[in-house]
N, C-alpha and C positions, 0 to 999 in steps of 0.2 A: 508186810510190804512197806511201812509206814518208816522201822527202821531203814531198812535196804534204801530206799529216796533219799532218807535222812542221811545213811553212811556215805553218797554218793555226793549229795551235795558240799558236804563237809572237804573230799576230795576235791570236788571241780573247783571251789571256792578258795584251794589253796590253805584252809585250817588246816588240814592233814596234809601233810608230805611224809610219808613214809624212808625219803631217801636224804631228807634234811637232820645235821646231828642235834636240832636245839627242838626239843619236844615241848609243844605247848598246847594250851586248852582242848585244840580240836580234835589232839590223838585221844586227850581223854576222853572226853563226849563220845570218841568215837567208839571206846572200848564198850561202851554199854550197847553198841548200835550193830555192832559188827555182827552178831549172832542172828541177826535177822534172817541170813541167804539160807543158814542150816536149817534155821527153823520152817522155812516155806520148804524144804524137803519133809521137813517131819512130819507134816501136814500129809503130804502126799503118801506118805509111807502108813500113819496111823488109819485112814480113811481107806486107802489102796487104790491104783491105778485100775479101772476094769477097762482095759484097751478094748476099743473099736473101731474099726476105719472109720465112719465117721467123727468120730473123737478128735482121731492125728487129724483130719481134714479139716474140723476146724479149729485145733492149731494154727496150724498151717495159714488158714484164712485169718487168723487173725494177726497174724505178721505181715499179711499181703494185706489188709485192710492197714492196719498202721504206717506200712510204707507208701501207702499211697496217699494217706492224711499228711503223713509228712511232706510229700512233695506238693499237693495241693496248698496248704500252710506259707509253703517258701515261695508260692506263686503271687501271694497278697501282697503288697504295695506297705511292706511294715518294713521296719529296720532292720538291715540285715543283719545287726548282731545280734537280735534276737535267737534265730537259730542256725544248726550249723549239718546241712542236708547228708552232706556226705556223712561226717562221725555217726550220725543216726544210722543211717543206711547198714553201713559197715557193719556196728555193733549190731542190730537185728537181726538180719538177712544172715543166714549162716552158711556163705558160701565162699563169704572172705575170709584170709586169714587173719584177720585180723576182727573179727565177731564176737562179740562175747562169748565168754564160756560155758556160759549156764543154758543157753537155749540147745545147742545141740546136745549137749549131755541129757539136758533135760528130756530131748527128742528118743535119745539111745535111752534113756532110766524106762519109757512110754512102751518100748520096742520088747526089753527086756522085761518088763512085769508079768507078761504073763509067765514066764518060766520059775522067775523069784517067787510069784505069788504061790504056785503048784507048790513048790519047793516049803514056805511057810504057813500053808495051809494042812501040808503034812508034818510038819513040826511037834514037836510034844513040847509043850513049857519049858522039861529043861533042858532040853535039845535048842528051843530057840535061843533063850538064857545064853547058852553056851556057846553058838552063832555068832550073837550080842556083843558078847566077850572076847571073845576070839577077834571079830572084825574092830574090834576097838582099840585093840593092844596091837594090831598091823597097822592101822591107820595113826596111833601114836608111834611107832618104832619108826615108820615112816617120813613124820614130823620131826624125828628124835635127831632122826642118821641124814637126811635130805635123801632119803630113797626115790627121787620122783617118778621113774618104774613104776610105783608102786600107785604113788599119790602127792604131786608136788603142790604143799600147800590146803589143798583142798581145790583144785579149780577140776576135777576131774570126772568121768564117769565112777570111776570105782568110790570119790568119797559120794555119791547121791546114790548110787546102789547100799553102801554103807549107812546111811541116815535113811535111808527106806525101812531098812532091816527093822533099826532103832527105834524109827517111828512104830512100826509093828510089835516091836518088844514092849516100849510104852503103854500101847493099848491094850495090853494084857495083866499089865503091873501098875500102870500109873495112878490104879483108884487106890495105891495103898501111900503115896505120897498125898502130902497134906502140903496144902498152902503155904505154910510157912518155910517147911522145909526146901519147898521150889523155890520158891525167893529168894532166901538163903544161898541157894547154889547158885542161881544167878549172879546176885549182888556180889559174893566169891569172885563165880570165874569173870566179871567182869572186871572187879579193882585187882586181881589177880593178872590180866590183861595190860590195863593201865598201869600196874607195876613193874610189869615186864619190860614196857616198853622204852619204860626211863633207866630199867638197867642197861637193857640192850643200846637204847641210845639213837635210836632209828632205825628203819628197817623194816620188813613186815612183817618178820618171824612171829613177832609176839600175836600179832591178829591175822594168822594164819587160819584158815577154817574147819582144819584138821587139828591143830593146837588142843593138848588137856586143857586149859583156861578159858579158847572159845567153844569147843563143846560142850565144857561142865556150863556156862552162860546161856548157851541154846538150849541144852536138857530142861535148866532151872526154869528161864522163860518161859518152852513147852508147854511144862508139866502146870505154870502156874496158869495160865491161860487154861489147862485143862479143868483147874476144879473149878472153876468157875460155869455153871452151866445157865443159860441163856436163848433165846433164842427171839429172832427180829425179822420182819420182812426185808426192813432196809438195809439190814449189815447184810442177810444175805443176797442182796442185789447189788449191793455195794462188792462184798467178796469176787462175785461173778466177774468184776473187772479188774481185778487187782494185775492178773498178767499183762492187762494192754497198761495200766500204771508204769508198769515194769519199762515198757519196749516202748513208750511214748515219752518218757521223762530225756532220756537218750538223743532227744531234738532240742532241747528248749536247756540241758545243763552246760555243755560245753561251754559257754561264753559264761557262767557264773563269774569263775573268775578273772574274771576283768571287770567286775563289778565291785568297788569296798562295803557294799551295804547288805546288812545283815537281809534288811526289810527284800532284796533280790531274789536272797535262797529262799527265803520266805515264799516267795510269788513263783518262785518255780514249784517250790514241794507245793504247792495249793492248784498251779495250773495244772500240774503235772498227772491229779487224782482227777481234774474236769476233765481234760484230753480222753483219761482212759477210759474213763465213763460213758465219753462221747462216742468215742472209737468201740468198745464192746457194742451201745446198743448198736450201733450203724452192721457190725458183724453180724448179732442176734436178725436183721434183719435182713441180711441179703441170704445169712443160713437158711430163714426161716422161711424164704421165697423158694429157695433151691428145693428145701424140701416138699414143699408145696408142690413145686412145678413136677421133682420125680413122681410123686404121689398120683398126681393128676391122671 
């Protein structure tokens, strides 16, 4: 998630313009950053969605809890360049047209697991293997031709159905890559990215999320993050809020750029992980009344 804040602010801040022909620092930076969104599917696909109405609901709550932080926020006596109610709103709330893309698809990836899950829990190795492969070579062919039928980009249901898969294939295969070898493909599909982009010239083909350069990035990061085995109370409390990160930075970046100081984005990407924090526990607590109260 840490990326994804990072690729975003780089955006709002006006380093990236994707539709400017003079490429400078912050498409590079960006190229190492961009793999972040796949990778937060791979997660989901490696571990696996077990849907339950309570689950989607709190979801759910937690978008209804964010939006209304947010509007509480814009009600304080602060400067109102601070944040900017409506882009927030919009991007969140997935009823405009204009919302981001990741939350509803992510809603339909929730919707559809359990079907995907049957489906790869009958799988044989090289039957998944082949899956793997198959939906990887569609989803480059896609990238290749601009098929957006298919997958425009990656903003789509079909590429998080796709990196579900992957994540799944991963946790079958992944203890036979080695550290180095992750990195490796990383650091590849990443300068591999940044190189693209200076031939292209502008544009956002090259950090496309279905792109060979940004999936071989998100594979390599995955996988390296997997050998590494750990485990913390505080990362996992921390993890717990990583989606209200997500849906609460969306208040406080828009106005980035119109600020020239780096020390801004800074103060955004550091409020942006307090907000979520604040916001999950505040969710954790009105869920955990709810469920009390059915209980009772």
């Amino acid at each position: 998630m840490m990326f994804i804040i990072a690729h975003h602010c780089l955006i709002a801040s006006g380093a990236v313009d994707y539709y400017h022909p003079v490429i400078g620092p912050g498409n590079m930076v960006n190229a190492f950053l961009v793999c972040g969104v796949n990778c937060f599917v791979l997660i989901s696909g490696y571990f696996g969605i077990r849907l339950r109405a309570p689950k989607l609901l709190r979801f759910c709550l937690l978008i209804a809890v964010t939006a209304l932080f947010d509007v509480l926020l814009t009600l304080l006596p602060l400067d109102s360049q601070l944040f900017n109610l409506r882009y927030a709103l919009h991007k969140i709330i997935p009823f405009f047209a204009d919302s981001n893309w990741f939350i509803p698809s992510y809603i339909g990836l929730m919707l559809l697991s359990p079907l995907i899950n049957k489906a790869l829990d009958a799988a044989t190795p090289r039957e998944l293997g082949l899956w793997t492969l198959l939906l990887t070579l569609l989803n480059i062919y896609a990238y290749l031709f601009g098929v957006g039928a298919i997958d425009k980009a990656g903003y789509t249901l079909f590429q998080m159905a796709y990196l579900y898969v992957l994540g799944r294939y991963f946790r079958s295969v992944g203890h036979r890559v080695k550290a180095s070898a992750a990195l490796a493909a990383y650091l590849l599909g990443a300068i591999a990215t940044a190189l693209l982009t200076l031939v292209l010239g502008g544009g956002y083909s090259a950090f496309a999320y279905n792109s060979p350069q940004v999936l071989l990035a998100s594979s390599g990061l995955f996988l390296l993050f997997r050998c590494f085995s750990f485990s913390s109370r505080i990362v996992n409390r921390v993890a717990r809020s990583m989606f209200c990160v997500f849906l609460f930075h969306y208040l406080i970046i828009y106005n980035v750029r119109w600020s020239p100081y780096l020390t801004t984005a800074a103060a955004v990407f550091a409020a942006a992980f307090v907000g979520g924090f604040v916001i999950e526990r505040a969710a954790s607590l009105i869920w955990g009344g709810v469920t009390r109260f059915r209980g009772a």
